[in-house]
N, C-alpha and C positions, 0 to 999 in steps of 0.2 A: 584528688584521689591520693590514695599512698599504700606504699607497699615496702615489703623488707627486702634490700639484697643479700645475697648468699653470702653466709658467714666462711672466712676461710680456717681450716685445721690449725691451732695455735700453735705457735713459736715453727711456722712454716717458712724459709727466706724464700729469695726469687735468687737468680741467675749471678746478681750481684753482692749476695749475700746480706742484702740488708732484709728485713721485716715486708711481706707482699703489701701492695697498698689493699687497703679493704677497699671491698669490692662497690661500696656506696659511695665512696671517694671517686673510683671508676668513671661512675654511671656519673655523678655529681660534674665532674669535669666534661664529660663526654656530653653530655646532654645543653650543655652552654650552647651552644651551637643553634638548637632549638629555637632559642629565644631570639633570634635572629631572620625568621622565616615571619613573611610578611606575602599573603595571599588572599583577596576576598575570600577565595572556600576551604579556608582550614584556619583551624582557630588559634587565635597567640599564645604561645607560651611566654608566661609573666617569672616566673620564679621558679627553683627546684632549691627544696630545702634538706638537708642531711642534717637528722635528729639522733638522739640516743638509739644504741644498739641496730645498729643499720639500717634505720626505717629512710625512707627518701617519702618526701611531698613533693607531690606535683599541684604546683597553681596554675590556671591555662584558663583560658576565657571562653566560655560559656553560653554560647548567645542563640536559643531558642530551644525547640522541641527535639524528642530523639525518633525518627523516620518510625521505633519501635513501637511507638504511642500513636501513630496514624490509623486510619483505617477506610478504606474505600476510597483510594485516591484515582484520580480522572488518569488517563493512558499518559495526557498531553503530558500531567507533573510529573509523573514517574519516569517520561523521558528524560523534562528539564531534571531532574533529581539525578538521573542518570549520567546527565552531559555534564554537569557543575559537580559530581564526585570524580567524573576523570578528567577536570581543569587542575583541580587540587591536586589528585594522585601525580597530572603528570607533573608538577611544579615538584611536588618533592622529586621523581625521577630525575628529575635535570640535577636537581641537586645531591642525587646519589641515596635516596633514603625509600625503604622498602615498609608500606602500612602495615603487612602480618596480622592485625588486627580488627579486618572490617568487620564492620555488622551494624546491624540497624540500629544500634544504642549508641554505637558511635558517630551517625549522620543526625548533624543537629539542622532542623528545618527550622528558620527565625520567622518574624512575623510578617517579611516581605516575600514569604515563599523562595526565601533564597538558603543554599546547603552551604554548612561548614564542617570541615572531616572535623573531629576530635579526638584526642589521644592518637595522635598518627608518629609520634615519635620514641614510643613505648620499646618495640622492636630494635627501635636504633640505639638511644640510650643506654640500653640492657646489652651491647654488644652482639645483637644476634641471640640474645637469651640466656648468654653464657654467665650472666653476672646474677640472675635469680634461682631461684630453686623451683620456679611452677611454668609451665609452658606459655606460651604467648600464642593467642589465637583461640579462635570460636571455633570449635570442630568441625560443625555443620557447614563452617562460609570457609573450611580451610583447605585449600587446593592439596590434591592425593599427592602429590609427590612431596611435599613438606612428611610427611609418616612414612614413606619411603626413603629416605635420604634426612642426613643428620646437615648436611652443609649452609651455606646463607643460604637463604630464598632470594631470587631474582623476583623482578620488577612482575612478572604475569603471574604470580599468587595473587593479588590486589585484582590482576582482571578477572582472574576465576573466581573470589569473593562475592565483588560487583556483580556477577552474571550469579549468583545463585541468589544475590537478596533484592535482585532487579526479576528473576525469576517469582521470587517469593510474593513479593508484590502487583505481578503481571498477573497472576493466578488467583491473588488474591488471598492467600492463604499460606499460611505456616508449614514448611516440607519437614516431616520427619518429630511433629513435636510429639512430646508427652511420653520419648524411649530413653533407656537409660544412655547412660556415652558408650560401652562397648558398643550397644545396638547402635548409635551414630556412627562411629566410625567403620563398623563394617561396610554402610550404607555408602560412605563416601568410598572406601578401596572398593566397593562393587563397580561405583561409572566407571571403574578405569576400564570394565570389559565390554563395556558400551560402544557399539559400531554404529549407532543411529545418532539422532539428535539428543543429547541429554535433557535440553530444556521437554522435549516433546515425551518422553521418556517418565518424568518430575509429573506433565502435567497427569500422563496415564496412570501413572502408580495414586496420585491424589483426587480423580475424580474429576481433572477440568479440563479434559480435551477440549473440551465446547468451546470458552473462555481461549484457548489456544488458539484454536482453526480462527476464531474471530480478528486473532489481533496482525496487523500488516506483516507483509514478508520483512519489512525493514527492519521492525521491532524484531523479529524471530533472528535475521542474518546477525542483529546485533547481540543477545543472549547467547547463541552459538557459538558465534568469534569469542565470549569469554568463556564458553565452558567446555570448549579442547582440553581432549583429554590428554594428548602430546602437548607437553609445554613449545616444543618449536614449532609449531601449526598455531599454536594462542597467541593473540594481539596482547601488544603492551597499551597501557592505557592510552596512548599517545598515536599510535596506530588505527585505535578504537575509537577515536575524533574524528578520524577523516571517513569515515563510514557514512553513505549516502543518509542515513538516520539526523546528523546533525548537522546538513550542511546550512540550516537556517538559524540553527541556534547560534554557531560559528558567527554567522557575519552579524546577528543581534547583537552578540558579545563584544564585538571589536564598536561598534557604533556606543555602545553601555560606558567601555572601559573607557571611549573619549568624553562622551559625555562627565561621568564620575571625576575626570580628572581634578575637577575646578568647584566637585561639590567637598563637601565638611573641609574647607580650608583652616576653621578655626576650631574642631572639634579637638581634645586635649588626646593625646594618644595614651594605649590602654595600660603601659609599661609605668606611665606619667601618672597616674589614675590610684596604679595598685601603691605607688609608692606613698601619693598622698593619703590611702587608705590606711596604709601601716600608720601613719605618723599619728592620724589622728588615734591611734587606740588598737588597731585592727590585727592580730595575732592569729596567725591560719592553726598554729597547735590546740589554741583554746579555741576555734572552732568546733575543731576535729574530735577533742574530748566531748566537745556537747552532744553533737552526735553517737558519742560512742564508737569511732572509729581507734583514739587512741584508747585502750582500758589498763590501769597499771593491777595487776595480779600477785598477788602474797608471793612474797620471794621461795617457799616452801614449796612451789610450784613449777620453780626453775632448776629445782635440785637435779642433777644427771642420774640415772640408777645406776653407771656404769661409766668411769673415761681411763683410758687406757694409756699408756705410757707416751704413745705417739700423740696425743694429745685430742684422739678423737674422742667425742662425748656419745651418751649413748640413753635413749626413754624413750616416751611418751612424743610420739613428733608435735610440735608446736602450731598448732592450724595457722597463725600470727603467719606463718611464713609464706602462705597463700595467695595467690592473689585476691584481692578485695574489691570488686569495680564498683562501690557504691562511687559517687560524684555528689560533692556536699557543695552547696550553693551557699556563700559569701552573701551576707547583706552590706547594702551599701550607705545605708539608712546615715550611720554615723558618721561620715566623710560628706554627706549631702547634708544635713546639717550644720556642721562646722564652715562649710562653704556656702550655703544655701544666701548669705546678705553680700555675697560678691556680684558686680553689675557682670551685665557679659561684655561688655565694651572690657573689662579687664585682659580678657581672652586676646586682645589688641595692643599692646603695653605702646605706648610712647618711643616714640624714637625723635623729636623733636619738641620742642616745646611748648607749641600750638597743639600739639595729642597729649597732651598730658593728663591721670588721670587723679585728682588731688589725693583721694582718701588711698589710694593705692601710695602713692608716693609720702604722704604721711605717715604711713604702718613701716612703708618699708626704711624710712628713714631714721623712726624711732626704734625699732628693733635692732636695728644696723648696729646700737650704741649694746646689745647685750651681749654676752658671753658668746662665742662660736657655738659651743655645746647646746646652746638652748635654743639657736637660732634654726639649727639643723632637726629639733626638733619642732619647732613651731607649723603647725601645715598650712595657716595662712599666709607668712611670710614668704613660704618655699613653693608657694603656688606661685604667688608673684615673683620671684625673681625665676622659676622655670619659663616662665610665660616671656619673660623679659629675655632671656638668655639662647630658647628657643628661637626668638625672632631674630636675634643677634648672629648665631649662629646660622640662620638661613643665606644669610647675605654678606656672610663673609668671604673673602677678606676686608671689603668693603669697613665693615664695622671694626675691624681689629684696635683703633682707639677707645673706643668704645667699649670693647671687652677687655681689654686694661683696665679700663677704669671702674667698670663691676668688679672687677677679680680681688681688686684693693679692698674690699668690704668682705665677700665670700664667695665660693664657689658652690653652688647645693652638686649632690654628691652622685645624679645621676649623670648629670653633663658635663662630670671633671675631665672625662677623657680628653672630649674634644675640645673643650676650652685649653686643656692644657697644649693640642695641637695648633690651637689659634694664637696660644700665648708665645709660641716658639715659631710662629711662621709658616707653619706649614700649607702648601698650597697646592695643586696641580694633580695631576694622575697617579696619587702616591700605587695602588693597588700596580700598576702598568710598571714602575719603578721597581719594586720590589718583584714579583715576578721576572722581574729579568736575572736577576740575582742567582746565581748556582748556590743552592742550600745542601745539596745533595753530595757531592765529588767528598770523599773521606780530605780531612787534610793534619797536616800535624799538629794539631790542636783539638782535636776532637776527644783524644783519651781524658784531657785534662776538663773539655766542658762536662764529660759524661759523669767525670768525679765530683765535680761541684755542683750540680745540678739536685741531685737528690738532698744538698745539705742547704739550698738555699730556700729560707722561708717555707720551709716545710709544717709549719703550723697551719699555711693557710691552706685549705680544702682546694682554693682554685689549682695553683700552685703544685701542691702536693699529687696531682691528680694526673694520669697517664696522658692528657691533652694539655696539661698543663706542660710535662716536661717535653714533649713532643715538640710544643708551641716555641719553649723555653729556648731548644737547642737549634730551630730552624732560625730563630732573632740572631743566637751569637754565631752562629754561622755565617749567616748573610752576613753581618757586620764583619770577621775576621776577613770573608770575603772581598768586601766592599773599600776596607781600608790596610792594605800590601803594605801601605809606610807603618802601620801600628803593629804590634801583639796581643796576643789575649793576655791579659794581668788576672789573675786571681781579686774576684770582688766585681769585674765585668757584670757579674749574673747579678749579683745582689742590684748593681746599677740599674738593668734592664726589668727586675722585677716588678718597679712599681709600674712602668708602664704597658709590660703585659696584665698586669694587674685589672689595670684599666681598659685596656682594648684586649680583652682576651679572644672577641669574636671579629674582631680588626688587626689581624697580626703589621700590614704597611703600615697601618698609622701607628703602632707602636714600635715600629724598625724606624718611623723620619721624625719619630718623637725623641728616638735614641740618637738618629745620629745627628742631629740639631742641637741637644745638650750637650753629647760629649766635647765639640770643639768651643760650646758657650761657656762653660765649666768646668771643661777640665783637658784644655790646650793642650798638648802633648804628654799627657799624665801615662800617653799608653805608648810610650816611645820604647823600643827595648832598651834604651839606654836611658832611663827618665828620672836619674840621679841627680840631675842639677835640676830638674824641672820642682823635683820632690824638695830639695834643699832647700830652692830657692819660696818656695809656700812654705812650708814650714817655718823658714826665720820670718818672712812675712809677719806670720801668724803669731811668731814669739813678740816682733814691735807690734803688733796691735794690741795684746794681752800689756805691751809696758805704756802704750800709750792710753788704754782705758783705765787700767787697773796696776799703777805700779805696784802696790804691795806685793799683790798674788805674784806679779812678775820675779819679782828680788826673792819673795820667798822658793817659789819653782827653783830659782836660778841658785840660789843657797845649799839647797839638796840634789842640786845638778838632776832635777825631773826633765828633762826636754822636751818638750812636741813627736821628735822622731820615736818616743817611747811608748804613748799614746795614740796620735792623733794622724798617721799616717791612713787607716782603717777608715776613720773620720770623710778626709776628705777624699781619697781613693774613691770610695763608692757615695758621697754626697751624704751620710750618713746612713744610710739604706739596710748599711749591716750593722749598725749597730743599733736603731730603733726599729720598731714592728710596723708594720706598712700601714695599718692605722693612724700612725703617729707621722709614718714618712710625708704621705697624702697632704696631711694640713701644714707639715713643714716645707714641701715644697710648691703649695700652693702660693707662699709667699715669696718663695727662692728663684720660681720663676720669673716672679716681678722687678727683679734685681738683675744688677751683673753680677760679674764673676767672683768678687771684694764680697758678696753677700755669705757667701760661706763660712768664710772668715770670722765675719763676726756670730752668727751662729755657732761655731766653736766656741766663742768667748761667753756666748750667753751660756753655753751651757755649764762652763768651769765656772762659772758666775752661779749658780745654782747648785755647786759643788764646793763655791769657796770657803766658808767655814769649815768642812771637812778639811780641805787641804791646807788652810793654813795652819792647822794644830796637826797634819802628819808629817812623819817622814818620809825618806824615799819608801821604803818598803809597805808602807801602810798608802802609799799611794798608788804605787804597784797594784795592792792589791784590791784596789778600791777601784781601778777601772779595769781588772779585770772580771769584775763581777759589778757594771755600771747599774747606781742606784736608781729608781725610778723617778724621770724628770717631767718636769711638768713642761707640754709641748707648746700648749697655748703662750706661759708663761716665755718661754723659750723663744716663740715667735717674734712674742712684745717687743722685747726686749733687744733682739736683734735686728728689729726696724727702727727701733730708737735708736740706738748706736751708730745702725749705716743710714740714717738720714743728719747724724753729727759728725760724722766724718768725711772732711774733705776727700773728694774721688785719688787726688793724687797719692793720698798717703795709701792707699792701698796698692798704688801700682806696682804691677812684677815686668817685668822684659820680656815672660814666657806666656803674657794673658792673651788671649785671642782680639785682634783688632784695638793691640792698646795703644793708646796717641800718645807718642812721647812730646814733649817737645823740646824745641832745638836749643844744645849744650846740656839737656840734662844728663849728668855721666851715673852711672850704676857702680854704685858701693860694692866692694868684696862681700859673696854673699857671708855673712854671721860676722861682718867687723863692726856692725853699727846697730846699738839695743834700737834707736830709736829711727821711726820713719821720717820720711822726707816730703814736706810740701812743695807744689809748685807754684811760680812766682803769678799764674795766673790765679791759683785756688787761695793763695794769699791775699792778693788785691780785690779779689771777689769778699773776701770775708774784712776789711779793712774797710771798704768802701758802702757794702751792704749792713755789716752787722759788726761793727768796729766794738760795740762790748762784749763778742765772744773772741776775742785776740789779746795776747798779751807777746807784746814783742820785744824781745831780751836783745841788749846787742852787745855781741862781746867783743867790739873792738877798743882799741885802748879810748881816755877819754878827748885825746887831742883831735883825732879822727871821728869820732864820736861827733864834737861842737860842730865839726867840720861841713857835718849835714847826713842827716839821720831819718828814721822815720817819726812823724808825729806820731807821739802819745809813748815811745818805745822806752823801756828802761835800759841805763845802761850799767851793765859791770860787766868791767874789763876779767878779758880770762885771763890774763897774768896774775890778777887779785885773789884768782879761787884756790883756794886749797885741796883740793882734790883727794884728798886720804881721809876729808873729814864728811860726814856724814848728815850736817845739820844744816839746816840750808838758814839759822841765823846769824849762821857765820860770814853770811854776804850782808849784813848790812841792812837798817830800815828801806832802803829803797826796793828790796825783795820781798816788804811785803804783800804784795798782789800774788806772789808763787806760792805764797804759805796759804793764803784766804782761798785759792782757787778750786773751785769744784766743776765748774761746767765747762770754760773756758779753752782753747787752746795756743800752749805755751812754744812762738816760735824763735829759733836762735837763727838772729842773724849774726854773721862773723866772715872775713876774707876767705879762710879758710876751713873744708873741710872737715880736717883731723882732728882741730878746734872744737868744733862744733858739734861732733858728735862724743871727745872727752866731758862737755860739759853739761851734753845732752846725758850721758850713762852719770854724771854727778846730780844732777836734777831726779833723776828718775831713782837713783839709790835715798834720796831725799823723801821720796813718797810725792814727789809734782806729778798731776794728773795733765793729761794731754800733750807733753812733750815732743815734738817737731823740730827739724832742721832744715830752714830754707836752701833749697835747691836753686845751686849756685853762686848763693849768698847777696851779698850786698851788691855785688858786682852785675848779676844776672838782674837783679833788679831795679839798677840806674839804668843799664840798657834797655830794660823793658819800659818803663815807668821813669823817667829823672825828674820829672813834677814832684812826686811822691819824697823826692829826698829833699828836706829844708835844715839851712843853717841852726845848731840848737844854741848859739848867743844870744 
């Protein structure tokens, strides 16, 4: 179905002076919530769409006849019909949500003679009705005190509903049809002066005492308890259960819901279903146009006769703004086709190798090799890996290797929440965890969440939406709460975005998805004093840029561009503020398969994707070139930064301030910004020496007496007393330099006694244009202590 929300008066602010949210935004955010209710007797909501000009679709599932279309049903159904609308009703009551809406078109009877409410969240969505222009409710089923009183309606509107269309049906017969609506609504404020029975009352004024007298006191006690005419004398639906009327159905149901527990184990859920729907083709607007719900109208027709300074418009009222209840039914035709050669043993995916299912494992193998982008569109690949990932997740943490090692391929993008909760650990009573958490106490950080909240990622509908920000301020709340050693830093919110993004209807598991990453990634970044933390990543990040890329470096370093100029923003929030959460998503799909060093080189890939610009600007054209950052290719971005941090040794990335970082023993930390180039360790050295000896090239610059003395195999030596240091050309050392001149993939490490040595002729190497530049850590000394095999006489 769809309908318009109320347009607001233009260039109207709110309280904070910015622009009101429209009111489909509202409903759009408010209504998430929906999609999250899971009850045999009320039907799913799949989707709510926000289209041009305020129009909202609702997608919701649809599964039988409307109680409307019945006719001449046995007592016995009409009970069960009766008992299984107040399972449903009372399920939303616990959850705080009032129908407003019943009526026979809304009760859908499926082909196992079982009830699901439909549109029961219409009322709630719309705020109580405030957010449309047309009233909510069927006048006939709408309890007298709703047209007396403008305020919410409470839970026993729904039981006076239920009692006039369970009346309706007891008699057999339609109360009050074929009069205009004032004539209805008089008819409803008249029971209110009814001192008798109204059911008995209903049957007198229609002709079916008889029918009446016939049917048990049970049946009559229960019609009655709903159609009190005091709302504090009328049962809530839940009241209305224990009424000697159902005490057989009661204990049916509890004996039903054990049975049920263990049937459709492998039946695909209906959220899983619509999304494979979409992929294959399936578009709910061009539905909606074929039926003629959407119609586009000569614009000559939207002309105002009259708008006025204040900005109100003034004609011909728009019917569009109406409510609409047709309900247009989705074929599934194209989605069963595209799947219709899948075995159902697929529905079962493999978790060992004895279940394996070949042709599944074939597709999914060979697709794995395309582009991200088309794989996310394919709906047979995405069936299977949901199927896979589904099971994976059932049994976590259990599988948590496991979903590693899917995640390295892709994540399909309805199960990223949780995969990303599995990929960071998460385990336990999160919901019980956060609940403990005071979200509520003002504290002094609140003025500064309220200001940055409205500017973050405000594009996106979720986000932008009055439950978005609600959701938005009770995360960084909890968090300043949570963590007394930190502050809030400006960029916090953009941090937490993407993963309210993702659990918008799971606010814990996006509070221990936050606070999992920030100590994963970003170690003390929220220190009030987190000037050396910030220094000390930033030079980092300046020797990773000289050790992948010295040109760009020397050049940066020419025009005195620094890191601190740019790229604070960068790593602060993990990129978050500076790409759109579309792009965030696949970027850190892969950033969580990484440590903390992952970020890093995502930087570089991305000045890597910028470097022809930069190396023909100057300072001020580079200035201005990240202040208006050009559009990067994310996939490319990814590649690219997996390539790099699976070439680089772990140690050359290490900082002092990374979370759980293994030093080891006598490695001493350089002055942070004295040394352009990083330091390897004497284990990541010997690992690469012993495993893969043609990516090393090892310099040693001690003099040549010491050198003979005993060295390492294969290493070149020039003495650093020999270099000229003022010059530039690195064939001013000599044919034996040339492996540093040929070198492209390789990494160049200086051994030498000393330090100071080592890193002048490391900044002479790298002014040279040598790719991969390193300084052993330690030097020759740290590694006869480690290793003394490894040093041989070069006589």
């Amino acid at each position: 179905m769809t309908f318009f929300a109320q347009s607001h008066p233009v260039e109207v602010c709110g309280s904070n002076g910015l622009p009101l949210t429209p009111n489909s935004i509202t409903i759009y955010g408010k209504s998430q919530f929906l999609k999250t209710i899971r009850h045999p007797n009320l039907s799913e909501y799949l989707d709510i769409i926000r289209s041009k000009h305020e129009r909202i679709v609702v997608v919701s599932e649809y599964n039988g006849e409307p109680l409307s279309n019945k006719e001449n049903l046995h007592v016995n159904n009409i009970v069960k019909i009766a008992f299984q609308c107040l399972l449903g009703l009372g399920h939303m009551n616990e959850l705080g949500l009032v129908h407003r809406h019943l009526s026979p078109d809304n009760i859908l009877i499926n082909k196992t003679e079982n009830v699901q409410l439909y549109n029961y969240g219409l009322y709630y969505m719309t705020d109580g009705g405030k957010n449309v222009s047309f009233p909510i409710g069927y006048p006939k089923y709408t309890a007298p005190e709703v047209f007396l009183s403008s305020g919410l309606s409470g839970v026993k509107v729904d039981s006076w509903s239920l009692g006039i269309i369970i009346a309706e049906q007891l008699l057999g017969k339609q109360i009050w049809s074929g009069i205009k609506l004032s004539q209805c609504l008089r008819k409803v404020l008249s029971l209110i002066h009814c001192e008798t029975s109204i059911f008995e009352r209903l049957a007198r004024e229609h002709n079916c005492y008889n029918v009446y007298e016939e049917l048990s006191s049970e049946i009559k006690e229960f019609v009655d308890s709903c159609l009190q005419v005091h709302s504090s004398k009328r049962k809530t639906p839940e009241e209305l259960l224990q009424l000697p009327l159902f005490v057989d159905l009661l204990m049916q149901n509890e004996q039903e819901s054990e049975e049920n527990q263990y049937k459709n184990v492998i039946v695909r859920k209906m959220n899983e279903l619509y999304y494979l729907w979409q992929l294959a083709g399936g578009d709910i607007t061009v539905e909606l146009k074929k039926q003629g719900l959407i119609r586009s109208r000569p614009p000559i027709l939207s002309i105002p006769n009259l708008v006025i300074l204040l900005g109100q418009i003034f004609g011909r009222r728009d019917t569009a703004g109406l409510l609409d209840l047709r309900v247009i039914k989705v074929p599934l035709d194209t989605l069963r086709q595209r799947l219709s050669h899948i075995p159902y043993i697929a529905n079962y995916p493999w978790l060992t190798p004895e279940m394996r299912v070949h042709a599944q494992e074939d597709l999914t193998n060979a697709a794995s090799q395309l582009p991200l982008i088309i794989r996310e569109r394919d709906t047979e690949y995405q069936f299977y890996r949901l199927v896979l990932y589904d099971r994976l997740l059932q049994i976590f943490p259990l599988t948590r290797e496991a979903i590693i090692k899917e995640a390295h391929k892709d994540i399909p993008p309805p199960v990223r929440g949780a995969v990303w909760a599995a990929l960071l650990d998460i385990t336990g009573d999160v919901q019980k965890r956060y609940d403990m958490i005071d979200k509520e106490t003002p504290t002094h950080t609140d003025r500064q969440i309220e200001v940055d909240i409205p500017r973050c990622h405000q594009y996106s509908e979720l986000l932008s939406s009055g439950a978005g920000h609600e959701r938005l301020q009770r995360l960084l709340k909890a968090w300043v709460r949570n963590n007394p050693h930190y502050v809030y830093w400006q960029g916090l919110d953009s941090l937490t975005a993407p993963f309210l993004y993702l659990n918008f209807n799971n606010e814990a598991r996006a509070f221990e998805c936050l606070s999992a990453f920030i100590p994963k990634y970003l170690h003390k970044f929220f220190l009030k004093d987190n000037s050396a933390v910030i220094q000390e990543y930033l030079g980092k990040f300046s020797q990773i840029i000289a050790f992948h890329d010295p040109q760009l470096a020397n050049h940066l370093k020419s025009i005195n561009f620094v890191p601190e100029l740019f790229a604070i923003p960068w790593f602060l929030t993990m990129f978050s503020h500076v790409f759109p959460l579309h792009k965030i998503l696949h970027l850190w799909d892969k950033l969580l398969l990484g440590d903390s060093s992952f970020p890093l080189l995502v930087g570089l890939a991305i000045l890597k994707q910028l470097r022809d610009s930069l190396l023909t600007s100057g300072f001020n054209e580079c200035i201005l070139l990240f202040s208006d950052l050009p559009e990067i290719d994310i996939e490319l971005c990814v590649k690219d930064s997996m390539t790099m941090y699976q070439n680089t040794p772990p140690s050359i990335t290490y900082r002092k301030h990374q979370f759980n970082g293994l030093k080891e023993t006598n490695w001493t930390d350089p002055e942070p910004g004295t040394e352009r180039m990083p330091r390897i360790s004497v284990d990541d050295f010997l690992n690469l020496l012993n495993n893969t000896p043609d990516r090393i090239i090892a310099v040693d610059v001690r003099n040549n007496i010491q050198f003979e003395r005993g060295a390492v195999v294969g290493s070149i030596n020039i003495p650093f007393t020999s270099v000229q240091l003022s010059q530039t050309n690195i064939d001013t050392l000599g044919p034996h330099a040339k492996p540093l001149v040929d070198n492209k993939n390789s990494i160049v490490v200086i051994i030498g006694p000393h330090d100071q040595n080592n890193a002048l002729f490391a900044d002479f190497l790298i002014k040279c244009g040598v790719t991969g530049v390193c300084s052993l850590q330690g030097g020759i000394y740290a590694l006869r202590t480690k290793s003394p095999n490894i040093i041989v006489p070069m006589r």
